[in-house]
C-alpha positions in Angstrom: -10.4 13.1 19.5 -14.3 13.2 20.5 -16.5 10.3 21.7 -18.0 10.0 17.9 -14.3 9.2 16.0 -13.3 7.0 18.9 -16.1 5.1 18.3 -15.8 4.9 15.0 -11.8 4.0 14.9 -13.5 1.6 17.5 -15.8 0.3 15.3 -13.6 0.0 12.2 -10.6 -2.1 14.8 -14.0 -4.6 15.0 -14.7 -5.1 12.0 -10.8 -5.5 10.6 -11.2 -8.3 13.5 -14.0 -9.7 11.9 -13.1 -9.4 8.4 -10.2 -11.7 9.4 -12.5 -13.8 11.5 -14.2 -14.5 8.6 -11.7 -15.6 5.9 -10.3 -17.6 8.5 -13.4 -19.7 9.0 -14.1 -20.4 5.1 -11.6 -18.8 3.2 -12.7 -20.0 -0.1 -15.4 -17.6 -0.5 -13.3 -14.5 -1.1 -10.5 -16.4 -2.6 -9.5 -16.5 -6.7 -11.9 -18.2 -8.1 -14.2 -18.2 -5.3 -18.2 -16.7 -5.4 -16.8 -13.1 -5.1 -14.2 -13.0 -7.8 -11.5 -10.8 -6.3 -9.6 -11.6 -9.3 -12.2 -9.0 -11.3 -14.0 -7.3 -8.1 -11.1 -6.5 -6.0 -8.3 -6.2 -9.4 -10.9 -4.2 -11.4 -14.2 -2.7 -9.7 -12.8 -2.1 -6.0 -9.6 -0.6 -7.3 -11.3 1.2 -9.8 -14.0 2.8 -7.0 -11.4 3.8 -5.0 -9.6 6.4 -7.6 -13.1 7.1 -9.2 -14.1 8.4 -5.7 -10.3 10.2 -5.4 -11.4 12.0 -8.3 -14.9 13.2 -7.4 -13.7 14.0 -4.0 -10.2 15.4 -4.9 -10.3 19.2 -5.5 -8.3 19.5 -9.5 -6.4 22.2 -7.7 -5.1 20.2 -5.5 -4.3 17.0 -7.8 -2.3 19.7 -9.7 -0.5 20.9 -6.9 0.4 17.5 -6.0 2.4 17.1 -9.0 4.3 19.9 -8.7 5.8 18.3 -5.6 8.8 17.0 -6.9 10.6 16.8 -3.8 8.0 14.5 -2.1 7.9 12.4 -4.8 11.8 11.9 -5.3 11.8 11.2 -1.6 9.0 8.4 -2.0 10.4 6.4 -5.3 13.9 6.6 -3.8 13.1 5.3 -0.7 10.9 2.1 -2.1 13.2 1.7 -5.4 16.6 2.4 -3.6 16.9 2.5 0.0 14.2 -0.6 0.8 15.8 -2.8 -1.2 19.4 -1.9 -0.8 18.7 -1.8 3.0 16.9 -5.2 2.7 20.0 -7.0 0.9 22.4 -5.6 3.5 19.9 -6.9 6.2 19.8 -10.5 4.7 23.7 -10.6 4.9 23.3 -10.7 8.4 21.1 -13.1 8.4 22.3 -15.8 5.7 24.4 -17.1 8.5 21.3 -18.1 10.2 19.4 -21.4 10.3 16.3 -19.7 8.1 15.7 -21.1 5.1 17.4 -19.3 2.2 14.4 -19.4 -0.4 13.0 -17.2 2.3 15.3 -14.9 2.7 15.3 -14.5 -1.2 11.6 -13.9 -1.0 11.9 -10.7 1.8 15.0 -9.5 -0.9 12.0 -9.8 -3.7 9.1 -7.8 -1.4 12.1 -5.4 -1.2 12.3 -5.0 -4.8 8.6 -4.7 -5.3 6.7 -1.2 -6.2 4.0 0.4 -4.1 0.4 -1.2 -4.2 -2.0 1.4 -6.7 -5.0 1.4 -3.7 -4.0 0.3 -0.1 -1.6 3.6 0.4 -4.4 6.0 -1.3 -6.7 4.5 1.1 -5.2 4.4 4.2 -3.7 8.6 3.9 -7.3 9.2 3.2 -8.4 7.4 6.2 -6.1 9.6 8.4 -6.3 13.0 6.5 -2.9 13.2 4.8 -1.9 14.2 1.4 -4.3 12.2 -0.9 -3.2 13.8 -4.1 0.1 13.1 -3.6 -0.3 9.5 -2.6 -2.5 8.7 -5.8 0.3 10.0 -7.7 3.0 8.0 -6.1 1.1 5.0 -6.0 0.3 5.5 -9.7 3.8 6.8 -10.8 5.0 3.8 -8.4 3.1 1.3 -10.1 4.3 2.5 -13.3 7.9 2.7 -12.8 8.1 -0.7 -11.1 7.0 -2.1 -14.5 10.2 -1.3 -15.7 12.9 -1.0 -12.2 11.0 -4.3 -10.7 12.5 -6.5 -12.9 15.9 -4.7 -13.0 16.4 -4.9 -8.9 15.5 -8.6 -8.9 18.4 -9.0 -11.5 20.9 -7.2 -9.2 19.9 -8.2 -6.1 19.1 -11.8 -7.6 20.7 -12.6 -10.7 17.0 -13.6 -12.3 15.6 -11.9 -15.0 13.0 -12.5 -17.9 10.6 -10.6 -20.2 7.7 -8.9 -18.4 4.7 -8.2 -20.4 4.8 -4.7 -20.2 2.1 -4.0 -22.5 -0.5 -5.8 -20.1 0.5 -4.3 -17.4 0.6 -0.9 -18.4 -2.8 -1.1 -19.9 -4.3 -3.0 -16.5 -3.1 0.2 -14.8 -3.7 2.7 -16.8 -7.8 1.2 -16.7 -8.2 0.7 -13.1 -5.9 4.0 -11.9 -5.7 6.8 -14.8 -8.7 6.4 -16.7 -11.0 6.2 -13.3 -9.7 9.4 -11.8 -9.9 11.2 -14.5 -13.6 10.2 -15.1 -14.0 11.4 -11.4 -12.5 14.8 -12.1 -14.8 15.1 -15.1 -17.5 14.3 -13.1 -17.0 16.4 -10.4 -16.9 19.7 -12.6 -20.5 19.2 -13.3 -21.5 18.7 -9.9 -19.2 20.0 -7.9 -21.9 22.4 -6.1 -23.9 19.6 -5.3 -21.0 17.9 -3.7 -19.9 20.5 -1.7 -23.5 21.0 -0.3 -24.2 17.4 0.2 -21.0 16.3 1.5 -21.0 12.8 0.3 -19.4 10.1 2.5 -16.2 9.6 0.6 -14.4 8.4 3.9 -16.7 5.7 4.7 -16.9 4.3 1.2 -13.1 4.1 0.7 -13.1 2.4 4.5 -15.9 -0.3 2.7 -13.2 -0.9 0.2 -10.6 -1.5 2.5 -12.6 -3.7 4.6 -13.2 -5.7 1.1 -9.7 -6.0 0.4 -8.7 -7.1 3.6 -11.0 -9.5 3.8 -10.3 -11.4 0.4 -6.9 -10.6 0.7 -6.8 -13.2 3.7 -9.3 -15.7 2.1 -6.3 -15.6 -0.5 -3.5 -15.9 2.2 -5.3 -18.6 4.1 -6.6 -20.5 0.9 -2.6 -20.6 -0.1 -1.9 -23.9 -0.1 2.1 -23.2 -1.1 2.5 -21.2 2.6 3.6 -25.2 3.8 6.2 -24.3 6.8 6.6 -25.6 10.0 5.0 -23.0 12.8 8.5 -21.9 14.1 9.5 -20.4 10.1 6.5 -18.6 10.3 6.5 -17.0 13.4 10.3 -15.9 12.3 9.2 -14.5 9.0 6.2 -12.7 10.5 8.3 -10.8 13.1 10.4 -10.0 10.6 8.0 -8.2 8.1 6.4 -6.9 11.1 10.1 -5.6 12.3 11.2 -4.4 8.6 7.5 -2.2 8.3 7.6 -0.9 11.5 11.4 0.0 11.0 10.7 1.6 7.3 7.8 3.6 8.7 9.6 5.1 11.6 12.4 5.9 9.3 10.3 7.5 6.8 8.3 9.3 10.0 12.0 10.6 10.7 13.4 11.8 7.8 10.4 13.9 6.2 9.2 15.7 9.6 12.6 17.0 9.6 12.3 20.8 8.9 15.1 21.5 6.4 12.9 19.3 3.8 9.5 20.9 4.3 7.2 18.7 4.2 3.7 19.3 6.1 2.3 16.7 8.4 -0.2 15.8 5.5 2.5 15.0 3.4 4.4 13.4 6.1 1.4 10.8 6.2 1.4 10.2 2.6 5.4 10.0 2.8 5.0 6.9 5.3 2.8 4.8 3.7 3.7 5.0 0.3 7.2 4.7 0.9 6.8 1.4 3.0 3.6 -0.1 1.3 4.6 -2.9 -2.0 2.4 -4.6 -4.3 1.2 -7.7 -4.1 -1.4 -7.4 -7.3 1.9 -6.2 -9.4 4.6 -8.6 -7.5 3.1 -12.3 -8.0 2.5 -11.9 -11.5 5.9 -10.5 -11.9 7.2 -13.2 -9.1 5.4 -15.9 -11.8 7.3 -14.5 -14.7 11.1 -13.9 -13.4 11.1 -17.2 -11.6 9.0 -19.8 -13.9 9.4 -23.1 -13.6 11.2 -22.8 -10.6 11.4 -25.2 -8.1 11.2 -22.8 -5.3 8.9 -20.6 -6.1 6.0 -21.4 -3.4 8.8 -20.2 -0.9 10.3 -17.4 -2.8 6.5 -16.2 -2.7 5.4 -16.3 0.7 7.2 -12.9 2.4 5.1 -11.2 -0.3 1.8 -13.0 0.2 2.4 -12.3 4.2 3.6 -8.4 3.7 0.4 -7.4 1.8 -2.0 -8.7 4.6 0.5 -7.0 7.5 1.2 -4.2 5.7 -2.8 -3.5 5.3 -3.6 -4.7 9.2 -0.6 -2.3 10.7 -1.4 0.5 8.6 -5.0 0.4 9.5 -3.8 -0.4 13.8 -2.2 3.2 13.3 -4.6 5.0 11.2 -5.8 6.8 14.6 -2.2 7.1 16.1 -0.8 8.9 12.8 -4.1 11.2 12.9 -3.8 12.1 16.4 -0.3 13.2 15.1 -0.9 14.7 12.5 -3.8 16.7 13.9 -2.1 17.8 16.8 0.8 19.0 14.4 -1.3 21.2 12.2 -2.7 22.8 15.5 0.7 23.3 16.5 1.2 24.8 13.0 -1.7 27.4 12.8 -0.7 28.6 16.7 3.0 29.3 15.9 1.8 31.6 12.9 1.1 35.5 13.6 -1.4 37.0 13.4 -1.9 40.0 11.6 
């Protein structure tokens, strides 16, 4: 890596510091209901820039390709659908004969039943270099299908169920994910020359986005009045989100670079954080609905509202660990192949 991208992975670690710094010291203005309306800037606009600019910047051959990849996706919605939360409950056995407080440990089972996020995944393969068409369509396809299996694995896994306003849901997504990329593709066609001789910063704008998102996704964590636990429950359930990612993402990292499956180090990188990523826009509404009126829900809630912060802050730690990777592995790649 050259002086110039170390500095700017340096300068992007700063202002992920800062960003925090910030909602730290007066979380209310990036809050709900605070001056910048994440609830409509963050939900709606900043989700809906990111797959607008997917689609301008995404080559159509490419998005097409991606959904031909059946394999890659099978392994992705598996892995968060099946394995995460069938791994998580068998976890939690272990340890429900601890001292931690069981409305907890039914809130990690919950993030374990949750689907991918629809922006933080996209955003962070683009950031390294990975497979970008494939991660919009598994965070998309994700999003979608956890409409339906969310609700089912918290019935398993739980034994709490209730209607989910499908209907909403389906049509939130379908204006903030589908209807923006496909503007973007249309767009592109008509100046797709320009593009390619201007070279637009598409990385830097999606990095803006992230920064956004982190940012008022804190204001929102710190502003959470319901997170009432004693320091020592905290620090628990923090190293174990931070345990459980880290744990998912190496398993993930293990299981697609293995050369019987055939996945490319782009898709590798789009395997890793799609599979391990959930949904905190999708998951407290659906939290809200399966368990109203319950006493516990503050509790049953906080796991989630701590994994989407962590989830964002380690995926964005590694975005220049996972590139060095990958890069080094496509080098690797174009050596090993003859030459003709």
């Amino acid at each position: 890596m050259g002086l110039r991208e170390r500095l700017g992975k340096e300068w992007f670690m700063f202002c992920i510091v800062l960003a925090i710094v910030l909602a730290k010291m007066d979380p209310s203005v990036g809050a709900k209901g605070g001056p910048l309306k994440p609830e409509t800037t963050i939900t709606y606009i900043a989700v809906s820039t990111i797959f607008f600019n997917s689609g301008l910047s995404l080559k159509t051959e490419e998005l097409t390709s991606a959904l031909m990849h059946i394999k890659l996706h099978l392994f992705v919605q598996i892995f968060t659908l099946a394995f995460f939360p069938t791994t998580i409950w068998l976890f939690l056995q272990l340890l429900s004969v601890t001292s931690i407080n069981e409305w907890l440990l039914k809130g990690l089972q919950t993030v374990g039943c949750m689907p991918p996020p629809v922006s933080s995944a996209v955003i962070l393969t683009k950031a390294v270099g990975g497979n970008e068409a494939a991660a919009i369509f598994n965070s998309a396809f994700g999003s979608f299908l956890g409409i339906i299996v969310t609700p089912l694995l918290l019935l398993i896994f739980l034994g709490s169920s209730s209607s989910v306003p499908f209907t909403s849901i389906f049509s939130q997504l379908s204006m903030t994910v589908v209807v923006p990329l496909i503007i973007g593709q249309i767009v592109r066609r008509y100046i797709k020359d320009w593009l390619e001789r201007k070279k637009p910063p598409f990385g830097t704008i999606s990095s803006c986005v992230l920064l956004t998102i982190i940012y008022t996704t804190f204001c929102d964590t710190f502003s959470n009045t319901n997170i009432d636990l004693d320091g020592l429950s905290l620090l628990i359930i923090l190293f174990i989100i931070f345990s459980v990612q880290l744990s998912f993402m190496f398993l993930t990292f293990f299981f697609s670079t293995r050369n019987n499956l055939g996945f490319t180090p782009a898709d590798t990188v789009a395997i890793i954080f799609c599979s391990t990523h959930k949904s905190l826009t999708l998951g407290i509404p659906m939290l809200k609905i399966v368990f109203a009126g319950h006493e516990h829900l503050s509790l049953i809630s906080v796991p989630l509202l701590i994994y989407h912060p962590a989830q964002i802050l380690l995926g964005s730690l590694l975005v220049p660990t996972i590139k060095s990777w990958m890069v080094s592995r496509q080098k690797g790649v174009k050596l090993m192949r003859p030459t003709v």
